[in-house]
N, C-alpha and C positions, 0 to 999 in steps of 0.2 A: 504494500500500500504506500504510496507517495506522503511524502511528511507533511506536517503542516506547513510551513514555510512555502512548500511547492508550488502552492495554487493560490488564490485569492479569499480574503479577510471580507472584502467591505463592496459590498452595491457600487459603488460611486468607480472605486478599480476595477471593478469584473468590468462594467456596463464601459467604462475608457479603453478598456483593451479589445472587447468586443466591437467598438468604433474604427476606432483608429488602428490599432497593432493585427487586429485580426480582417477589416474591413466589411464584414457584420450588419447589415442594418438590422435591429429589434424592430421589425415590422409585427403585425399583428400575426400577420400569418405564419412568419418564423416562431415568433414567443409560441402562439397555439401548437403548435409542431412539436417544436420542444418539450412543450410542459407535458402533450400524449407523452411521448417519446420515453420520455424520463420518468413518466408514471406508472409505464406498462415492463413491469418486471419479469415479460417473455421477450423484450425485446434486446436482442443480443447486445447492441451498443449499450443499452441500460444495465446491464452485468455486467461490462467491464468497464462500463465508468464507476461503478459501485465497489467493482473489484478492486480498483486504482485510487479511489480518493474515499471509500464510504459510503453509507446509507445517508449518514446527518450533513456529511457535506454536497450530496444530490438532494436532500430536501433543502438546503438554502438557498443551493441553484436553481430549484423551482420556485421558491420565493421571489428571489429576483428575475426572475422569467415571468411571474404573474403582477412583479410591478412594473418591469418595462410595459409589458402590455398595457397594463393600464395606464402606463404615460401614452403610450400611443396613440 
């Protein structure tokens, strides 16, 4: 499992690297995608994001996947 350090703390850096460094738009349509994606625990990529960073660190990332949208 990847350390804490590895990956992102705070909304405000996930959502800047998702912009900028990754090129990313948090459109409606991406966030909705996502938040299935990462909720559906058959879904292959969803185990081994789970596998790599956690269960508590894929429920934040859906947090902030359900506030982007709602900035949207």
């Amino acid at each position: 499992m990847a350390q804490v350090g590895d990956f992102f703390v705070s909304y405000e850096e996930w959502r800047e690297a998702m912009n900028s460094r990754c090129n990313i738009a948090l459109t409606k349509e991406y966030c909705s995608e996502r938040i299935r994606a990462l909720e559906d625990a058959k879904d292959p990529s969803t185990a081994m994001f789970i596998d790599l960073f956690g269960s508590s660190y894929r429920d934040k990332v859906v947090g902030w996947l359900e506030r982007a949208l709602a900035e949207s």
